[in-house]
ZASE-20205 format. One record per residue: x, z, y of N, C-alpha, C in turn. Coordinates in pm, whole numbers, padded with zeros to 5 digits, always signed. Layout:
! ZASE-20205
XZYXZYXZY
...
This chain:
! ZASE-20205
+02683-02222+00280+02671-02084+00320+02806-02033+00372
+02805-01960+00457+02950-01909+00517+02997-01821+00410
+03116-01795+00442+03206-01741+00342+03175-01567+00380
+03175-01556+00521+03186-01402+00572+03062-01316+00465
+02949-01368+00446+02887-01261+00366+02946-01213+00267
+03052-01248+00166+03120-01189+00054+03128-01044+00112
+03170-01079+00281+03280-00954+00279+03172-00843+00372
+03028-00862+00320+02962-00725+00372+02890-00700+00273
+02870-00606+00239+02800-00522+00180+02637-00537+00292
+02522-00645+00204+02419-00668+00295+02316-00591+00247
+02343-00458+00142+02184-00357+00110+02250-00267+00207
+02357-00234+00213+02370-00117+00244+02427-00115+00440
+02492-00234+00439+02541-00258+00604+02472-00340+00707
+02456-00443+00641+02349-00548+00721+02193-00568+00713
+02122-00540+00595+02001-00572+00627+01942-00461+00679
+02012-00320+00641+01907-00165+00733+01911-00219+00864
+02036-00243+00890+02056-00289+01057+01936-00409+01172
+01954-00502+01036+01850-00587+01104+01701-00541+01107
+01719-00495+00969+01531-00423+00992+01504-00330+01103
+01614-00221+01152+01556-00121+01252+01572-00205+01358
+01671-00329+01409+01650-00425+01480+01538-00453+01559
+01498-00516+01434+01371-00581+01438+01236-00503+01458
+01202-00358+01389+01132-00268+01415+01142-00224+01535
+01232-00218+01603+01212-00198+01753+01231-00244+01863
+01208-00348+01848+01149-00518+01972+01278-00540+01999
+01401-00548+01882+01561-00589+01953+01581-00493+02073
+01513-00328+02050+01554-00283+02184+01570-00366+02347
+01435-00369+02339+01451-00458+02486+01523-00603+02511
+01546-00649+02394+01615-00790+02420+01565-00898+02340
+01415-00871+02279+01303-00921+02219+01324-01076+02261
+01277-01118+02366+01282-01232+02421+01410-01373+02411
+01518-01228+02414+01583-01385+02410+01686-01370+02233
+01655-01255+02159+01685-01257+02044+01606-01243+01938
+01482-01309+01935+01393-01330+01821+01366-01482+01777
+01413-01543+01905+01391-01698+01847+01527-01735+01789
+01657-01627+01801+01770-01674+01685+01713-01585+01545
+01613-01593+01496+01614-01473+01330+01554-01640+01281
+01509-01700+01290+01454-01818+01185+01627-01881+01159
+01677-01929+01258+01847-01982+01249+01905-01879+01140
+01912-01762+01142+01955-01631+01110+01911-01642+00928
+01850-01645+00906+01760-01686+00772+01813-01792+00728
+01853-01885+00781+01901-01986+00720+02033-01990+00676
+02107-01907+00710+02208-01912+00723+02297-01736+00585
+02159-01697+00536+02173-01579+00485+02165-01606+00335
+02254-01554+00273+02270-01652+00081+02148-01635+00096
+02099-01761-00070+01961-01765-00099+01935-01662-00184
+02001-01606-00244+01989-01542-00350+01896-01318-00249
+01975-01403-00158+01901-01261-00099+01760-01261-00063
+01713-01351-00024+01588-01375+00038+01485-01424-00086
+01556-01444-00227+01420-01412-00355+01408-01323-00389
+01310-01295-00464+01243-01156-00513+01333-01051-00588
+01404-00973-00597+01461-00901-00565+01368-00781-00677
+01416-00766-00808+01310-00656-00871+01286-00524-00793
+01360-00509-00747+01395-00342-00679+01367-00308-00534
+01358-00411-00484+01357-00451-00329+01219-00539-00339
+01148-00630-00401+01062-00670-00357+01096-00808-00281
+00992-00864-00155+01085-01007-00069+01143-00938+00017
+01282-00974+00043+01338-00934+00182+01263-01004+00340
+01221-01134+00240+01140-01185+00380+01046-01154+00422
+00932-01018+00369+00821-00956+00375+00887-00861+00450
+00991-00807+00374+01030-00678+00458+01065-00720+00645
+01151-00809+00641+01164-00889+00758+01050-00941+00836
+00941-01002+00833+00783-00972+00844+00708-00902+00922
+00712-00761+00822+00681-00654+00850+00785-00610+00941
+00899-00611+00938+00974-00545+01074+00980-00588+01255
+00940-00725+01248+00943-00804+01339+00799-00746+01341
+00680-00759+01251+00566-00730+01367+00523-00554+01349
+00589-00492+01362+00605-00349+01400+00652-00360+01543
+00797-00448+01564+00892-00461+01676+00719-00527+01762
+00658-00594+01728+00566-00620+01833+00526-00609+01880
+00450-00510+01804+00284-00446+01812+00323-00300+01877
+00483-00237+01884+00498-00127+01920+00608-00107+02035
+00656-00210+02023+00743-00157+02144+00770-00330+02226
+00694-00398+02246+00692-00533+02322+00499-00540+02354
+00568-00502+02498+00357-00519+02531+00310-00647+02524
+00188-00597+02549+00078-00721+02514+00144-00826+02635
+00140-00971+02621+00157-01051+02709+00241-01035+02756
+00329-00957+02696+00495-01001+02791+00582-01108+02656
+00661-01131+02731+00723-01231+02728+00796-01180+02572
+00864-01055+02535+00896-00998+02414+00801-01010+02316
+00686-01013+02325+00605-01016+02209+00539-01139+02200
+00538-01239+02300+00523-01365+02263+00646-01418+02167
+00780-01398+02205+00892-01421+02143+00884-01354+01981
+00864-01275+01975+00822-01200+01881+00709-01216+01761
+00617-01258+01802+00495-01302+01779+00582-01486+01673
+00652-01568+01799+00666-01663+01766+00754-01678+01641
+00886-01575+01631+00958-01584+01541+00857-01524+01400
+00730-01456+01392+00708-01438+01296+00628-01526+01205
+00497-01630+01305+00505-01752+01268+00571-01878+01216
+00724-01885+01274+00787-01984+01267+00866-01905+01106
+00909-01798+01077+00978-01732+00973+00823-01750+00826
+00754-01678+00859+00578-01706+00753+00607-01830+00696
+00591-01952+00794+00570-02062+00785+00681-02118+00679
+00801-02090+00777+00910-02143+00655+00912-02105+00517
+00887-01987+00505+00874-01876+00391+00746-01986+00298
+00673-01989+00364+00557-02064+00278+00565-02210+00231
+00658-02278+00333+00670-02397+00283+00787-02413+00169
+00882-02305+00202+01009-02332+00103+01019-02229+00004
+00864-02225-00041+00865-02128-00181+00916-02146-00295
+00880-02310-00342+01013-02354-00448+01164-02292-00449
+01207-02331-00334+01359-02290-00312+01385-02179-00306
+01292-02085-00210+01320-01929-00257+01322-01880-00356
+01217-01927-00434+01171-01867-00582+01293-01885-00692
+01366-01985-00644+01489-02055-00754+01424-02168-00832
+01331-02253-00756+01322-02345-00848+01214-02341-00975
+01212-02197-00989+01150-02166-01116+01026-02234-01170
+00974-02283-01275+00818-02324-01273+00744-02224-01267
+00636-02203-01190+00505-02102-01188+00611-02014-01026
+00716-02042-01056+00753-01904-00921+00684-01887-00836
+00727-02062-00752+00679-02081-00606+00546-01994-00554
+00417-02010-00680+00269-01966-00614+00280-01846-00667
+00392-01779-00703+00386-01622-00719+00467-01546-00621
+00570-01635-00531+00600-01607-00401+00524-01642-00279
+00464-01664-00260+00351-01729-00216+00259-01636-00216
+00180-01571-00300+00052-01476-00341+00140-01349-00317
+00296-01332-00327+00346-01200-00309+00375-01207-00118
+00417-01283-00087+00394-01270+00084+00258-01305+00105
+00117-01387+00057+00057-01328+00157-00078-01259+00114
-00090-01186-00008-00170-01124-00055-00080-01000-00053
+00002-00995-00091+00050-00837-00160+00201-00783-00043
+00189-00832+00074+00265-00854+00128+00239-00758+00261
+00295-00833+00397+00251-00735+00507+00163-00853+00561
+00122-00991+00560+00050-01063+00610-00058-00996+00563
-00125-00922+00476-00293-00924+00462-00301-00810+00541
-00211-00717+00621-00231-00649+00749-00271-00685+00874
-00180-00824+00876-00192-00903+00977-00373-00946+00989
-00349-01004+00855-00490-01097+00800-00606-00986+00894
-00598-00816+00771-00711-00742+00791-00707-00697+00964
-00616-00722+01065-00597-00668+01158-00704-00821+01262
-00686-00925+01225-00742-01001+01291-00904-01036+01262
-00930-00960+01144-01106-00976+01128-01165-00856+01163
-01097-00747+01186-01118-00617+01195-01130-00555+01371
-01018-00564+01387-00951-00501+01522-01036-00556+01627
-01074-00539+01705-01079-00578+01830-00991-00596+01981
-00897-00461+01897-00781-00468+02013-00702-00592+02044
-00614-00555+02111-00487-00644+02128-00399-00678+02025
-00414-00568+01924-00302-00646+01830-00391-00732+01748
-00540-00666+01710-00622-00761+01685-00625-00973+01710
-00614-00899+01844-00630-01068+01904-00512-01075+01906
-00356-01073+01872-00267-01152+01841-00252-01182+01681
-00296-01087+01588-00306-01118+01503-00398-01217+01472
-00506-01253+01523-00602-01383+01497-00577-01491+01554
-00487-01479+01657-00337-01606+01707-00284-01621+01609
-00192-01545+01558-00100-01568+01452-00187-01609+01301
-00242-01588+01260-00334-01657+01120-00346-01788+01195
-00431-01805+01301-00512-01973+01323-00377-02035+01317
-00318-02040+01414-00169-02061+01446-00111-02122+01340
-00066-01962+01203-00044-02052+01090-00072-02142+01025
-00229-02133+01009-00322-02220+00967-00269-02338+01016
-00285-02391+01140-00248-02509+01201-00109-02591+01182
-00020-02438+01138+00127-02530+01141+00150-02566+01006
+00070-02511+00870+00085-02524+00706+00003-02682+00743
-00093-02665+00815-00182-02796+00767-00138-02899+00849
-00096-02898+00967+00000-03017+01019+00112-03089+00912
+00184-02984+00902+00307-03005+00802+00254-03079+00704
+00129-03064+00602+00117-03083+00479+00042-03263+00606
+00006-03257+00688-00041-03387+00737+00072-03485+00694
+00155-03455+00794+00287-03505+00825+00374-03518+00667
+00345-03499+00546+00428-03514+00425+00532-03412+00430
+00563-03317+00485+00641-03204+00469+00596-03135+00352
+00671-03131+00239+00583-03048+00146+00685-02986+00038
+00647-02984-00048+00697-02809-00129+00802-02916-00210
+00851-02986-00208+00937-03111-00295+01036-03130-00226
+01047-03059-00101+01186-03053-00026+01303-03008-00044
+01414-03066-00011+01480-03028-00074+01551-02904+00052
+01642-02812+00003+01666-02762+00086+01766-02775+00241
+01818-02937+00218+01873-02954+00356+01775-03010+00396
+01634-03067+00322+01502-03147+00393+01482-03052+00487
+01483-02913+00396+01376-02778+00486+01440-02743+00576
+01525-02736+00573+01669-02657+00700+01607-02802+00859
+01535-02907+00822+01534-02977+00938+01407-02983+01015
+01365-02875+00929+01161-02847+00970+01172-02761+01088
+01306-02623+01047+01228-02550+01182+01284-02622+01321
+01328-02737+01366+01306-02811+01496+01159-02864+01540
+01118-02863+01411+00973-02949+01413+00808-02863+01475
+00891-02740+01454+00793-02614+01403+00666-02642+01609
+00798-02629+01685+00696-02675+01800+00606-02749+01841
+00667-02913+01752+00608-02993+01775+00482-03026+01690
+00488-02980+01606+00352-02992+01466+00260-02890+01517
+00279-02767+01589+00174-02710+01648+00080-02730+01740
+00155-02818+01841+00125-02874+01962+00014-02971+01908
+00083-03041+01808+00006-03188+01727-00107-03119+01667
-00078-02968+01575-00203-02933+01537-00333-02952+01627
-00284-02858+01732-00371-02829+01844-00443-02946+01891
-00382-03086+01936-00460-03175+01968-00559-03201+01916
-00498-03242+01764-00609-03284+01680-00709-03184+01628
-00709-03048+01698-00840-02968+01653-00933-02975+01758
């Protein structure tokens, strides 16, 4: 982990920042700064991104900010909210596969981080938005579920699984394109 986070204050300087960021499509620069937030995550202590009594997941909150930034200020089929769209799949995904490690290891954690992003989280918005909606955010939200669907169950094809260790996981999101693609064939 880099040394520079000591020296910010990340409740109070850095993460408001990234959330209104992210809530509002990177202000027009959606496209070519949403596919650095999965890098961005990786790179952020671990200790910030577990459950948090007071705060809840930061990675829900993060989630939820990216698909606000989507659904509200990156139109349908442009190129920002595909970008957008993608970093929230590729961030879910990681989130779900490296629940052990977020959780700390803990026994019982993992499937209680897990049930807290995507039951009690902002995914069952997503979820209720893609059986519900008919709109447009509708139909990206029922992209983004199948989507996931495809990239948890590739992964778990492929032996990627919850026993990773965390420099294993740090080498998945290169993969994240290619296991989708692979999903896709094989459906």
């Amino acid at each position: 982990q880099p040394a520079c986070w000591e020296a910010v204050n990340m409740q109070k300087a850095f993460i408001p920042r990234l959330l209104a960021l992210l809530r509002h499509g990177c202000y027009g620069s959606a496209a070519s700064s949403m596919p650095a937030l999965l890098p961005l995550l990786l790179l952020l202590p671990r200790q910030l991104l577990t459950l948090q009594p007071d705060q809840g997941l930061l990675l829900d909150r993060i989630l939820e900010a990216v698909w606000i930034g989507a659904m509200q200020h990156c139109g349908a089929g442009s190129n920002a909210r595909a970008a957008a769209v993608a970093a929230y799949q590729e961030c879910m995904h990681w989130g779900l596969r490296n629940a052990d490690a977020l959780s700390g290891n803990a026994c019982g954690q993992q499937q209680q981080y897990c049930v807290l992003l995507l039951q009690q989280g902002q995914f069952s918005s997503v979820l209720d938005a893609a059986m519900i909606s008919s709109s447009s955010e509708g139909d990206t939200a029922a992209a983004v579920v199948q989507d996931l669907l495809l990239l948890l169950l590739a992964s778990n094809a492929t032996g990627v699984g919850s026993s990773s260790s965390i420099s294993e996981i740090e080498g998945i999101e290169g993969q994240l394109p290619a296991a989708a693609a692979a999903a896709a064939a094989a459906a």
